[in-house]
N, C-alpha and C positions, 0 to 999 in steps of 0.2 A: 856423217858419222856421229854418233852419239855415245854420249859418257854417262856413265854407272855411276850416279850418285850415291853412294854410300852414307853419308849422313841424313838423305830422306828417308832412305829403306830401313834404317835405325830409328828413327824420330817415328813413323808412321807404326811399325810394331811399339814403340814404347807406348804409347798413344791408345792404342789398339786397332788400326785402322792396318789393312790388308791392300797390296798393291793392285789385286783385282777389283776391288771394291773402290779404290781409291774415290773424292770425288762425291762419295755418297752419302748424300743427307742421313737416310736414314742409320748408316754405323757411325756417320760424326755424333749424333744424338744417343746411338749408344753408349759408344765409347764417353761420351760428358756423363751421360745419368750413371756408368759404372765408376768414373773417378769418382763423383758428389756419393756415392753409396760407401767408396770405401774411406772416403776422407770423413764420412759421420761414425764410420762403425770405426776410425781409429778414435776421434775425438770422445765417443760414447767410451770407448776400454780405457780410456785414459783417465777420462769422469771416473767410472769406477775405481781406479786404483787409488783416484784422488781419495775419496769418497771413503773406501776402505782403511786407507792409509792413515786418514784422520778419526777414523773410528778406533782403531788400532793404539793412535793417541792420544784419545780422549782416555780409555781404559787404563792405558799404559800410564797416562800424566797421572791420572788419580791414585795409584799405587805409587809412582814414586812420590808424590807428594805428600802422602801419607807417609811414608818409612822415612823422609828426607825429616822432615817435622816432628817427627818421635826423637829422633836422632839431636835434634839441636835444639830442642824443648829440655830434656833429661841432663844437657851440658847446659842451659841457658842459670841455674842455682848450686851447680857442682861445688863451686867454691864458698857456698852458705853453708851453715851447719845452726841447726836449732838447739839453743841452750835448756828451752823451758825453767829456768829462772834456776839452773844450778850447775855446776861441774861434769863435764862427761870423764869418764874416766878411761882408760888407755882402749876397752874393749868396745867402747863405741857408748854403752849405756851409763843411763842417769838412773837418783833414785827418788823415792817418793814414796813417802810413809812406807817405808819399810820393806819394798817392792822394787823390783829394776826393771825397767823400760828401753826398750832401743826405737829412735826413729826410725818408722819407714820410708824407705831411701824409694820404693816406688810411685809414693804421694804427687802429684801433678797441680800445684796452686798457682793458679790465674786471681789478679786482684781484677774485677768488675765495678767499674765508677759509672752514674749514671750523673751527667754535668748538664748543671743548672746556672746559662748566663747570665736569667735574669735576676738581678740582683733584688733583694728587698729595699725599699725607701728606709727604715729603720737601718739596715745594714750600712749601706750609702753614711748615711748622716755619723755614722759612729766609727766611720774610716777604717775599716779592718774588712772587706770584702776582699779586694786585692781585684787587679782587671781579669782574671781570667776564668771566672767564674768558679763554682762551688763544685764539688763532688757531694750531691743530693744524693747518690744510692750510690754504695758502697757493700759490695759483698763479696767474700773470698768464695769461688768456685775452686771444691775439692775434689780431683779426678785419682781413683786407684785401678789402672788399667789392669792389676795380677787378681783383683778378686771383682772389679765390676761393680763399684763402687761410688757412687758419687753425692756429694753433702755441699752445703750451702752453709758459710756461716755470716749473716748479713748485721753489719756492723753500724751503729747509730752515727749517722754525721755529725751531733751532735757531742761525740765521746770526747773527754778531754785527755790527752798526752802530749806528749812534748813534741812538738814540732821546730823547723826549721821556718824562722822569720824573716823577713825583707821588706824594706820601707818604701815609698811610695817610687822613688829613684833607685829602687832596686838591689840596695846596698844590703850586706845580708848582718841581721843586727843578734845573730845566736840564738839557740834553745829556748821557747817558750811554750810554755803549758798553754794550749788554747785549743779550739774545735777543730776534730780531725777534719773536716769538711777545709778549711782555710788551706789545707797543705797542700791543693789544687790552687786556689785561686792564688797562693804567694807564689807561682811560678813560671812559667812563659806560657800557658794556655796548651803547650805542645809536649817536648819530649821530656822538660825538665819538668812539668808538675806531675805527670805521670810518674818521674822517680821518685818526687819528694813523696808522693802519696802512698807508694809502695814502702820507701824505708822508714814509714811514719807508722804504717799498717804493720810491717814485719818488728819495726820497734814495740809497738804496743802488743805482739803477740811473741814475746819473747824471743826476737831473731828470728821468726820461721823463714827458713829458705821460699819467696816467690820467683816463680819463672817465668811471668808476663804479665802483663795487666791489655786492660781495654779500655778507654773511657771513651765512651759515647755520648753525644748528645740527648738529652731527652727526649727534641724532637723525632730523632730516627726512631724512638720506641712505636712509630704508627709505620714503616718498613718492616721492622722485627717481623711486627702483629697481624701484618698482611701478607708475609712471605710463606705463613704456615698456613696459611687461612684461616685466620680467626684464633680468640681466645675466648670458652668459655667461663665464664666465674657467677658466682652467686654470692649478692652485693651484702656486703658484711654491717652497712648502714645505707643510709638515704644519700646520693648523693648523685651532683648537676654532672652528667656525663654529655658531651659534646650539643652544649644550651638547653639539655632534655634531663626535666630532675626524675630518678628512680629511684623507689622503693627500697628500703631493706626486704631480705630474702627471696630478691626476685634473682632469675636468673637468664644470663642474658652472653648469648656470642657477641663477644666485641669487635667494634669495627678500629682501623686504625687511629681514630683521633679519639674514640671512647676508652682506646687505653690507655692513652697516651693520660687523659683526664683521671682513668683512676690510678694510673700508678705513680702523678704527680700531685694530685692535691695535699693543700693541706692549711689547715684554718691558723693560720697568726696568731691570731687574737686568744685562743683559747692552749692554755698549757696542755701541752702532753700529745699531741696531737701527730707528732713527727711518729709516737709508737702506733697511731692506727693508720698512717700511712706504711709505715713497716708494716703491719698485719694484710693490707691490701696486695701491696710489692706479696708477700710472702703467697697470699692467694692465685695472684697472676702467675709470677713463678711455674707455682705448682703446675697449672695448667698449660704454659706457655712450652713445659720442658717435652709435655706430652704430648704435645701437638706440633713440638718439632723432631721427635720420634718420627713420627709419621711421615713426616714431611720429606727426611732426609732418609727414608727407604724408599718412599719413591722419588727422591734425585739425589743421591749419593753427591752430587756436585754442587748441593746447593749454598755449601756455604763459601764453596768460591766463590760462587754471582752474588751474594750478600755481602762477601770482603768488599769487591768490586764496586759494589752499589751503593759502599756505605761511606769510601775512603773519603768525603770530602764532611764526614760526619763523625769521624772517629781519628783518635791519639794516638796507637797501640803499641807496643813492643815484638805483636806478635807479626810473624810473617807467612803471605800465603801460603806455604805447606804445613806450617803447624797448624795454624785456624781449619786445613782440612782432616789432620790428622785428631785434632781437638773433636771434632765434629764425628769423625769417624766412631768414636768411644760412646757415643751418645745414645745407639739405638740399643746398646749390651748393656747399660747401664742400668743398676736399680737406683729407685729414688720414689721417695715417699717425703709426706708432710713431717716426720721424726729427724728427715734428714736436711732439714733447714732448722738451724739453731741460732740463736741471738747471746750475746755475753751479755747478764744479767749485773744488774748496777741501780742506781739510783739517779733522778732528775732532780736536779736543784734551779732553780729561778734566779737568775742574774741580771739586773737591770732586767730589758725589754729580750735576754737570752734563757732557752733554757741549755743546760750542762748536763752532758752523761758522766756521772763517774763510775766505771768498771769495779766490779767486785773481785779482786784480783785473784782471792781462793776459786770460786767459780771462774773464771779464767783460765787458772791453770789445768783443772779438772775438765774443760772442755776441751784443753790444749791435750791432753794426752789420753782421749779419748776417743780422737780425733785422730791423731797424727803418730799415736806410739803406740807397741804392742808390747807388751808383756812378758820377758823373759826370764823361764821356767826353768833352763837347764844350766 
């Protein structure tokens, strides 16, 4: 007598193998190459949905990272308000020569430090460098996302206002008139020189509300330079770009470490010299903004991978979604050489220093130029 196995006759149709055929090489070999077929064509649909899915959120991240970034950039100065060197009155506006003005509440100010560790030997000797090196380029980037908008007001490290001082142990000794550049180096090299630098910046500019700063290393200025591919400029003077001396009026795509040479020189020894290194910066700028136009329509993402690429290079306030939402304004953006401005002043010679002192009528006239419109009604 014999018994009906009912869990072979199950096992061998799941299988696919038939009780007639049982046995038979060649439907075991079928049935293997139809599992191995459908176990690829699931693994393949599932790749795709991966595949997709992350596409889906590559799109998806960049849009909210944008909106998240508008949103907490525009709360990041909420509680500033710009005086411009007088009284607002109950309706919002100030006046000036005989004219009322209201800030633009849509104005978008990032301060931009370009940090210099190494110190000068004159510096050094005269004890006031501070450890945490220098903010050598300094400029307010101004963004107006309602009219498309964007200006450069690049400020002398050199400027003299009152800053926030501390001794060699740290101890913080009050208010001193000295070179804005130092309001970086009296502070921990991280999150507190960043602020001192900012309420040292917004102080000399009559309270303007900032809403993040950056300070970069100089050396990442050959990352910047290479992430767009190149910067063209045409050399304003004679000078040694990466150990190779060039001509005045040549013109020349720079490579990373040739920008890095022209947007840090600058000769000690001969006074005045920090304004034609401002006239260079102002040159590169120019170039640099237009070539990251480019850059960032063909890869919308690129200033994530530059966050990313930089963090072990940079101080900042600002956080991944606003640096993308920052970047996002940049290709609607107009910007011309009129839209980089310097507050006009005077260089005096002190000991082995030179000293900006700001012309503070020209100040204010750039101040609301800049930053207030005009109210008619």
């Amino acid at each position: 007598m014999s018994f009906w196995n009912y869990r072979v006759k199950r096992k061998r149709r799941r299988w696919g193998f038939s009780t007639a055929y049982h046995g038979s090489d060649h439907h075991k070999h079928y049935g293997g190459e139809h599992r191995i077929r459908k176990k690829i064509c699931l693994v393949l649909g599932s790749l795709m949905m991966v595949m997709a899915l992350l596409v889906g959120i590559g799109a998806g991240g960049f849009y909210y990272l944008r909106n998240s970034g508008r949103i907490s950039l525009m709360d990041a100065a909420s509680s500033s308000r710009a005086s411009a060197g007088t009284a607002t009155d109950t309706v919002g506006t100030v006046s000036r020569n005989g004219k009322r003005y209201r800030y633009d509440e849509d104005i978008i100010n990032i301060l931009c430090m370009g940090i210099d560790k190494t110190t000068e030997e004159a510096e050094k000797r005269a004890n006031t460098a501070g450890e945490s090196g220098q903010a050598d380029a300094i400029v307010l980037l101004t963004l107006n996302p309602s009219v498309h908008t964007m200006k450069l007001i690049a400020i002398s490290r050199d400027t003299m206002t009152e800053i926030d001082t501390y001794d060699r142990q740290g101890n913080y000794v009050g208010k001193a008139k000295n070179h804005l550049a130092l309001a970086y180096a009296f502070g921990d090299g991280a999150k507190k020189s960043g602020e001192m630098t900012v309420d040292a910046v917004s102080h000399l500019m009559y309270d303007l509300p900032i809403h993040g700063y950056v300070a970069v290393k100089l050396d990442a200025i050959e990352k910047l330079n290479d992430a767009v591919g190149g910067v063209t400029v045409t050399l304003p003077e004679d000078i040694k770009l990466a150990g190779e001396l060039h001509t005045k009026g040549e013109t020349l795509r720079l490579t990373g470490e040739q920008a890095f040479n022209f947007v840090k020189y600058r000769d000690y020894k001969n006074a005045g010299t920090n304004t034609l290194r401002m006239e260079r910066q102002k040159i590169y700028v120019l170039s640099f903004v237009q070539e990251a136009k480019k850059a960032l329509i063909r890869n919308p993402m690129l200033a994530a991978e530059l966050y990313q690429n930089l963090t072990e290079d940079m101080i900042t306030s600002i956080g991944l979604d606003e640096a993308v939402y920052l970047a996002s304004l940049l290709p609607q953006m107009t910007f011309s050489e009129n839209d980089i401005q310097t507050p006009k002043g005077e260089i005096k010679q002190s000991g082995i220093y030179e000293e900006f002192y700001v012309d503070d009528d020209a100040l204010l006239e750039l101040i609301f130029d800049t930053f207030y419109t005009e109210v008619t009604d």
